[in-house]
N, C-alpha and C positions, 0 to 999 in steps of 0.2 A: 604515491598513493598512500594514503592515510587508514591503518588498520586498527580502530577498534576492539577491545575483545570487553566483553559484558562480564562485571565485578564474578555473576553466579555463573558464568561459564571457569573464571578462573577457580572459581572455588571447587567445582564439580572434577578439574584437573587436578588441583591437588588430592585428590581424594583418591585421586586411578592410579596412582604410584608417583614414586621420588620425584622422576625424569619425565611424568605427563606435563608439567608447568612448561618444561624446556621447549620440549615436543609442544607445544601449543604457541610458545616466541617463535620457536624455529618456521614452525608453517607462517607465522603472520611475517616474516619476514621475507618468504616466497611469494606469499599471496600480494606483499607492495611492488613485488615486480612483475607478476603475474597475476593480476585479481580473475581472468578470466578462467583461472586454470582448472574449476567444482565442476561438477557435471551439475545438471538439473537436477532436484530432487525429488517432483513432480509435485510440488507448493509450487505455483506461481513466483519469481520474484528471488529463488530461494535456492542458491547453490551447495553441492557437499563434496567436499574432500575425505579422502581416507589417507591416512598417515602410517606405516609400515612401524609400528609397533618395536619390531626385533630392531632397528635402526638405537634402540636405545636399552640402558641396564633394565629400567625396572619400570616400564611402559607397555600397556596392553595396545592392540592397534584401535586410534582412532576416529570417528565419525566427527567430521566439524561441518557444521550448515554455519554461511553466512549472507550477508544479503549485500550484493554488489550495486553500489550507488554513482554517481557520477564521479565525486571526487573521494569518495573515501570508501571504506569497506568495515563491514558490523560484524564480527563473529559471535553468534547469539545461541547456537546449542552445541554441545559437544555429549556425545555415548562411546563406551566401551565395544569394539565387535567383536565378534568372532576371530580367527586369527585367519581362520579360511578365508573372510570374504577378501577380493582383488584387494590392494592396498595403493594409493601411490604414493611414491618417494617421500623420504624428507628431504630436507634442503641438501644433505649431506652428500648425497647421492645423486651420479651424475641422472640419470634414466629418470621421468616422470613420466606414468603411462596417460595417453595419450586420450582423450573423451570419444567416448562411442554414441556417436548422436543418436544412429540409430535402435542404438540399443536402447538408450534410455527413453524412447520418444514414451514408451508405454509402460512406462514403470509407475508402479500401486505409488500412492502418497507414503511416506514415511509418518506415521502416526504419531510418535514424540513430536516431528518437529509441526506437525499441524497443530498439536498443542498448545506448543510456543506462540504460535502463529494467534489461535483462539483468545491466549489469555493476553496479549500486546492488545490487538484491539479491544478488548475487552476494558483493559487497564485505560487503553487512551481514551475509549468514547465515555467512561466515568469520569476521567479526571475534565472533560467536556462536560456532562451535563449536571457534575457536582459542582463546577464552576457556576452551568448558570444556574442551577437553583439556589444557590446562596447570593447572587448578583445582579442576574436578570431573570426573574421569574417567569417574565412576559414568554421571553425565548423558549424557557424549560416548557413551561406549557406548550408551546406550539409542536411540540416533538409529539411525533405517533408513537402509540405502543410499539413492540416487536412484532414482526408477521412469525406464524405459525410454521413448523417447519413440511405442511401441506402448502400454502401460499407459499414457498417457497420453490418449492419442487414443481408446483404448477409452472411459475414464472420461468423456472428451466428450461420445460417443455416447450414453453411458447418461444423462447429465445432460441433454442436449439444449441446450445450450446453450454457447460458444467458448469456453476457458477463457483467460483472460488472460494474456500476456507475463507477467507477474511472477509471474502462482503458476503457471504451467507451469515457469519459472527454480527458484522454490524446490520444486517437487517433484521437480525433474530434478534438484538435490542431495540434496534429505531428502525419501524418502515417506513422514515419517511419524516422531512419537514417541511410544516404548512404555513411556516411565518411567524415572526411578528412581528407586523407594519409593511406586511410586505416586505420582509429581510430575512434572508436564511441564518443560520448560526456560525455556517463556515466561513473562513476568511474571502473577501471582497463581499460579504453576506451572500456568501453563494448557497441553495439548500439541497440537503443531502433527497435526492428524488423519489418519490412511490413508486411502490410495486406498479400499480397502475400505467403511471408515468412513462418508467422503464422500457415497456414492453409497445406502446404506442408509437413513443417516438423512433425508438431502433427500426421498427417495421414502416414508418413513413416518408423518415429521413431518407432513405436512399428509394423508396418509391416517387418521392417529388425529384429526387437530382436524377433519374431516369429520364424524367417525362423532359428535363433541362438538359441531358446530354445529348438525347434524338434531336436537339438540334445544332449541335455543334461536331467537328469533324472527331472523328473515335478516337484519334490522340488526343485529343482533351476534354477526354472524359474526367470526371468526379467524382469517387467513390468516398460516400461519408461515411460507411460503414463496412468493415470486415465481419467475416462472422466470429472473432471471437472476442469484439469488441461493446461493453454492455455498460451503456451510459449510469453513471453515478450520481453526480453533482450538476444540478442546474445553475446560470448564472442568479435566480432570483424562485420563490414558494413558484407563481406564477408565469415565469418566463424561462422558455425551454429552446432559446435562440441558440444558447453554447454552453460551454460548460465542460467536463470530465469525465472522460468513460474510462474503465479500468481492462487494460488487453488481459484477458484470461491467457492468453499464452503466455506473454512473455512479465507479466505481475506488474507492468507499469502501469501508473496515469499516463490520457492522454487529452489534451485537449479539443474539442468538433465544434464547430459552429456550422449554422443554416443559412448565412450567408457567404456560401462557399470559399470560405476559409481553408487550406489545404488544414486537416491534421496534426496535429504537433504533439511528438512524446515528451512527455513534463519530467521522464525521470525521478519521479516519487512512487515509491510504490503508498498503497493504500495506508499501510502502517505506518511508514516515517511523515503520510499527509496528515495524519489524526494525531500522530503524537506532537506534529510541528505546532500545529494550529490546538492542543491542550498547552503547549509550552508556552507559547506566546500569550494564553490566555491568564498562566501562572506568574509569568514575569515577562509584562508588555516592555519594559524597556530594553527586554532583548530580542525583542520582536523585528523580524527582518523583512518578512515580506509585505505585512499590513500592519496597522497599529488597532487594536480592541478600545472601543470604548462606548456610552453606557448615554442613551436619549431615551429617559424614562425609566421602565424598566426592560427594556429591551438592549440585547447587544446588539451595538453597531459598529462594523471596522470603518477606519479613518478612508480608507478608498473612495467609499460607496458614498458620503457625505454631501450634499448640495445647498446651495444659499441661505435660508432663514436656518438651515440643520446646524450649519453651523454655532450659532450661541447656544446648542439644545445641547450639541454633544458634550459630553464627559470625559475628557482622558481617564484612564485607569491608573489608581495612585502604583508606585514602585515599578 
């Protein structure tokens, strides 16, 4: 497993004493044999270790959140604690204390690291819409203001369930994409869904596969929606057939469709989906999963492209 650590975590280590730098390898060298070993932080998506401090000369004990991905792992905030709070081992040390699920089920968010959390999507849906306004204007325009953080709280309500740090960040910039050309701005021109939208579909979806489970036997039922699962990304402005909901439990993407499609976790959280798809938009020719390019002044990915589109579309130079 591939451990990450972010340049301004490293620097935040040097600053905590001699031996914090060491103490910060040392845990990434536990966490490539064990990534699952954080407890929940209570961010979505978002695990924290505690590092026993006394393990070294001139180290206080530390807090590290990272975010565990499929094949690799991001070390993205590290704080100083108290010496009190529980600690677990360093590498050096046989004993690493063991997670307490249900301790943690109800534990407050960690406010630093919702921070983190704030200003990443903050940073990637910028490095988005300052792409297309200098690119595809068409696009930029189609983007909704921010909802209110009353519109917000409403949508909660009706959802019944706490909408996450990170897509309450991105709805408080953008409620929502209504097009251009009929093409959303995210990759396969997928668009990021309305409040509106949201709250429709989640409450339909699994009232039409009701009325299509009564008639099949009860082991093959269909359940398109969990309750803590709250649709994000349509496949198109206007077509709500599939697309991306984000599990508020467990902070991943997931894929639904209404053509009874079982479910699928995509293993992207919300954040590494916005910064893939700004990255790709910054340098398409490292572009992995769709390729950006430009019919008019609208973005269009190389995916979603058909017949006459073709001599219209524009590769993105570099």
């Amino acid at each position: 497993m591939k451990v990450d650590i972010q340049p301004d975590v490293r620097d935040t280590a040097a600053r905590l004493g001699a031996d914090a730098p060491y103490a910060l390898k040392a845990l990434a060298g536990q966490l490539a044999d064990d990534p699952d070993m954080g407890r929940p932080s209570g961010l979505p998506g978002i695990l924290t270790v505690t590092v026993d401090g006394d393990m070294f000369d001139d180290c206080p004990d530390l807090s590290v959140s990272y975010i565990r991905e499929p094949d690799r792992i991001e070390i993205r905030f590290l704080k100083a604690v108290p010496s009190t709070e529980p600690a677990i081992a360093a590498p050096e040390q046989e004993h690493v204390q063991p997670r307490d699920e249900g301790r943690d089920a109800g534990r407050p968010v960690d406010l630093e690291v919702a921070a983190v959390t704030v200003r990443q999507v903050a940073d990637a849906w910028r490095r988005i819409t300052g792409w297309l306004k200098r690119n595809a204007p068409d696009s930029y325009a189609a983007l909704r203001t921010g909802a209110g953080p009353a519109a917000i709280a409403a949508l909660e309500e009706d959802l019944g369930v706490p909408i996450p740090v990170e897509l309450r960040t991105l709805w408080m910039l953008t409620a929502g994409d209504d097009g251009a050309d009929g093409r959303g701005c995210l990759p396969g021109n997928r668009a990021l869904m309305t409040l509106d939208a949201e709250y429709h579909l989640k409450t339909h979806a699994q009232a039409d596969m009701d009325i299509r489970n009564a008639r099949h036997p009860e082991d093959e039922d269909i359940t398109v929606w969990t309750a803590t699962r709250i649709p994000v990304v349509a496949l198109g402005p206007a077509d709500g057939t599939s697309g991306l909901y984000l599990d508020a439990a467990t902070g991943y993407l997931g894929s639904w469709s209404r053509y009874n499609d079982a479910p699928d976790e995509v293993l992207d959280t919300l954040v590494t989906y916005l910064e893939e798809a700004a990255d790709m938009l910054e340098a398409p020719a490292l572009a992995a999963r769709d390729t950006p390019g430009l019919i008019g002044g609208a973005l269009v990915w190389r995916s979603m492209i058909h017949g006459s589109e073709e001599e219209q579309w524009r590769p993105l130079p570099g």
